[in-house]
KOLPA-649512 format. One line per 10 residues: their letters; for each residue x, y, z of C-alpha. Coordinates in Angstrom, 1 decimal, always signed. Layout:
BEGIN
A = X Y Z; ...;
***
This chain:
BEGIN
XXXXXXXXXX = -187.4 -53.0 -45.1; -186.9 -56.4 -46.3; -188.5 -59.2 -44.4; -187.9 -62.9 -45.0; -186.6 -61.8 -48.2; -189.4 -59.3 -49.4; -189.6 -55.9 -49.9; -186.3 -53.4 -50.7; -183.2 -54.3 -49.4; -182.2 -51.4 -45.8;
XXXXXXXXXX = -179.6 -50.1 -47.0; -175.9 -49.6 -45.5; -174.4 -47.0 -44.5; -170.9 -46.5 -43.5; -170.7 -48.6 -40.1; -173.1 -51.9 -41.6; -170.6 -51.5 -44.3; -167.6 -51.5 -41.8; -169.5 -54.2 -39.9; -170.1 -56.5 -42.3;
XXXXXXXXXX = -166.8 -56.0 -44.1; -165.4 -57.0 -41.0; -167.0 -60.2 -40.7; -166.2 -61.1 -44.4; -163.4 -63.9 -44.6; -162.4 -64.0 -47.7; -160.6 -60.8 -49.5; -162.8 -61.6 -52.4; -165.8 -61.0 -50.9; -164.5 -58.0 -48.9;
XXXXXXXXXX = -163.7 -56.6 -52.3; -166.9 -57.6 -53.9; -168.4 -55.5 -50.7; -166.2 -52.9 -51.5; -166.7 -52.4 -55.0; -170.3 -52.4 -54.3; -170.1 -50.1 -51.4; -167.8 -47.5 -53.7; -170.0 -47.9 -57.2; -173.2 -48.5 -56.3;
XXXXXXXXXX = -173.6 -51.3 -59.0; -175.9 -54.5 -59.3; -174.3 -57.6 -57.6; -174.3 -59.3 -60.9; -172.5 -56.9 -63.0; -169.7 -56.6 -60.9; -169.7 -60.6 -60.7; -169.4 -60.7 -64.2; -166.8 -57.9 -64.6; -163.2 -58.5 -66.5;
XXXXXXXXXX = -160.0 -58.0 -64.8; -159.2 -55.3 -67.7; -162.1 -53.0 -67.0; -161.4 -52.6 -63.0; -157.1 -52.5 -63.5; -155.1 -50.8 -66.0; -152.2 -53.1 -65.0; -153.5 -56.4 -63.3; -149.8 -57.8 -63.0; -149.1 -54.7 -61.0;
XXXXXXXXXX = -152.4 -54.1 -58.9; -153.2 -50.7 -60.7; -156.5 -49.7 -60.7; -158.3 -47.7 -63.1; -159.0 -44.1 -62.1; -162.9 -45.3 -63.6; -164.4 -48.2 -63.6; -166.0 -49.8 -66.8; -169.5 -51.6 -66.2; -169.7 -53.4 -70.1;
XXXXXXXXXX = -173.4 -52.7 -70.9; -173.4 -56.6 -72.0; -173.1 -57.0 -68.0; -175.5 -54.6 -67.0; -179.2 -54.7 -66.7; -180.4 -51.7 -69.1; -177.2 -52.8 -71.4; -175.7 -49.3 -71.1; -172.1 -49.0 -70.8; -171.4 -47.3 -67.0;
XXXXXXXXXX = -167.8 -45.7 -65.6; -167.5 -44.6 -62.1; -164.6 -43.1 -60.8; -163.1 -45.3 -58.3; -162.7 -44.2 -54.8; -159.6 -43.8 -53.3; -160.7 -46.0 -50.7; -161.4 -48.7 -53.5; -158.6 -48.1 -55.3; -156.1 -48.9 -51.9;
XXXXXXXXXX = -158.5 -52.5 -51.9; -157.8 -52.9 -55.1; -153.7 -52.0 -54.8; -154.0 -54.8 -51.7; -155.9 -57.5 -54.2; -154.1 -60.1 -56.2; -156.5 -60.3 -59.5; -156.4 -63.0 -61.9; -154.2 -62.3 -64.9; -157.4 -62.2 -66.9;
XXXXXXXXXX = -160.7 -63.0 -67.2; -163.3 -62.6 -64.5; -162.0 -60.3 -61.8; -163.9 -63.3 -59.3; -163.3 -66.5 -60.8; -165.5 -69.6 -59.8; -163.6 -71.7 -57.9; -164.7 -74.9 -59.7; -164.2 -73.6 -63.3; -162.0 -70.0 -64.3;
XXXXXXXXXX = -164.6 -70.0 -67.1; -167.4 -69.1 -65.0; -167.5 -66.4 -62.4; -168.3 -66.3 -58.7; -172.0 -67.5 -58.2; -174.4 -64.8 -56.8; -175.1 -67.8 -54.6; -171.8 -68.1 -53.2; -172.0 -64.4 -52.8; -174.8 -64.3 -50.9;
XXXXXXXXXX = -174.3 -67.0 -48.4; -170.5 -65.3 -47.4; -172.4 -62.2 -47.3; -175.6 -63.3 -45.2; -172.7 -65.2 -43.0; -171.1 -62.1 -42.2; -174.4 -59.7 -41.5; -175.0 -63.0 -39.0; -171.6 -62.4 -37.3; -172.0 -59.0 -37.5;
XXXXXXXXXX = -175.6 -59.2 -35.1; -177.1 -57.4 -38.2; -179.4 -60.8 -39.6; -182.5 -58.9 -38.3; -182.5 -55.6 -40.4; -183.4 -56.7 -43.8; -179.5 -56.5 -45.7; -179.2 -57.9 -48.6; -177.0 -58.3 -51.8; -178.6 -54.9 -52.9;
XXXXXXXXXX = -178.2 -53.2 -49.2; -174.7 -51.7 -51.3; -176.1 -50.1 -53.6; -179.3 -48.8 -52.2; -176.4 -47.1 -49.2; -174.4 -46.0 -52.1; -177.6 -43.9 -53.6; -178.8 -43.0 -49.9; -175.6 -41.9 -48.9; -174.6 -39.7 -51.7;
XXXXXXXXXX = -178.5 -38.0 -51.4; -177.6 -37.8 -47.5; -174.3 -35.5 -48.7; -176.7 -33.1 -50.2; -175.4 -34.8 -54.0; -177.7 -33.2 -56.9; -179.6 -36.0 -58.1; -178.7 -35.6 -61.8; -175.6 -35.8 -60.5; -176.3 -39.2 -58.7;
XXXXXXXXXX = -178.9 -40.2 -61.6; -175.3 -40.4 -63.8; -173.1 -42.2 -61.0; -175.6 -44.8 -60.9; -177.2 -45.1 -64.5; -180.9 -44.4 -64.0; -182.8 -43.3 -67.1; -185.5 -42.0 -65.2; -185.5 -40.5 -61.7; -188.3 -42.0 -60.5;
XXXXXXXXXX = -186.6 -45.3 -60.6; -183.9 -43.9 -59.0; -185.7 -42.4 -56.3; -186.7 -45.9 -55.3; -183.6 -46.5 -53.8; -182.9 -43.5 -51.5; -184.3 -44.2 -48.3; -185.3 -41.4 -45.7; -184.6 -41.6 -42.0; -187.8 -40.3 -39.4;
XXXXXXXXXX = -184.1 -38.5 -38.6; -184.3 -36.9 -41.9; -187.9 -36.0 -42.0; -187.8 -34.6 -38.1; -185.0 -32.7 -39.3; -186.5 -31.3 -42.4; -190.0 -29.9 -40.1; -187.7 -28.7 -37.6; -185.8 -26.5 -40.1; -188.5 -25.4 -42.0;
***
């Protein structure tokens, strides 16, 4: 668990997603939630992502049927697509994206993108609201849910290990967590 900002994010799982969406005020960062909830990607790569790679028809609010990390975006530099949830995709319908450019512009400058900082403050806001400041969330909370959740579905892990662009499963298994639920479960079964 993180603790004043150490250690690995907890991560979310469908109600502290509901939760903290909830408490989001801005349909920007509901979506930025969203997207991260529904990909499982870094905070800054979706930040950083163009308009063109998340909607086939920005003027019209169509979404892609997969979404295009650019590798330039991405930590290991490695091109990722997910296929976007239907769930994501109705956000998406509901959101009015720039023309072009950044799909979160910086408020100050429609050069730049959102700031992880401003990210992060609307977020930590919302886990506040939410009663949830206690249980380590974090930026990365998304995408270590994302992972958790689809290991929790009984998901092969080469299957997750391509959703979320791992080259190794070691790293990968880094971010699923396991509940004393899981592990009572797993004795109790045995």
């Amino acid at each position: 668990m993180k603790i004043c900002r150490n250690g690995q994010a907890t991560p979310l799982n469908p109600q502290t997603y509901q939760q903290i969406s909830n408490h989001l005020r801005r349909e920007r960062h509901k979506l930025f939630l969203g997207i991260a909830w529904y990909t499982g990607e870094r905070p800054e790569a979706i930040l950083s992502i163009d308009v063109n790679h998340i909607y086939e028809n920005p003027a019209q609010r169509q979404p892609r049927d997969t979404i295009i990390y650019p590798g330039v975006n991405r930590k290991d530099n490695k091109t990722r697509e997910v296929p976007t949830h239907w769930a994501l995709k109705l956000m998406l319908a509901a959101y009015q994206p720039p023309a072009l450019g950044f799909l979160f512009p910086s408020i100050y400058d429609n050069e730049q993108h959102l700031s992880r900082q401003a990210i992060d403050k609307a977020f930590r806001m919302a886990v506040k609201k939410a009663g949830l400041e206690h249980r380590g969330f974090s930026l990365y909370s998304a995408r270590r849910g994302f992972i958790t959740h689809l290991n929790e579905q009984g998901r092969n892990i080469k299957t997750i290990q391509s959703l979320t662009g791992h080259k190794s499963l070691s790293s990968l298994i880094q971010y699923i967590d396991v509940s004393d639920e899981q592990r009572r479960n797993a004795i109790a079964n045995f």
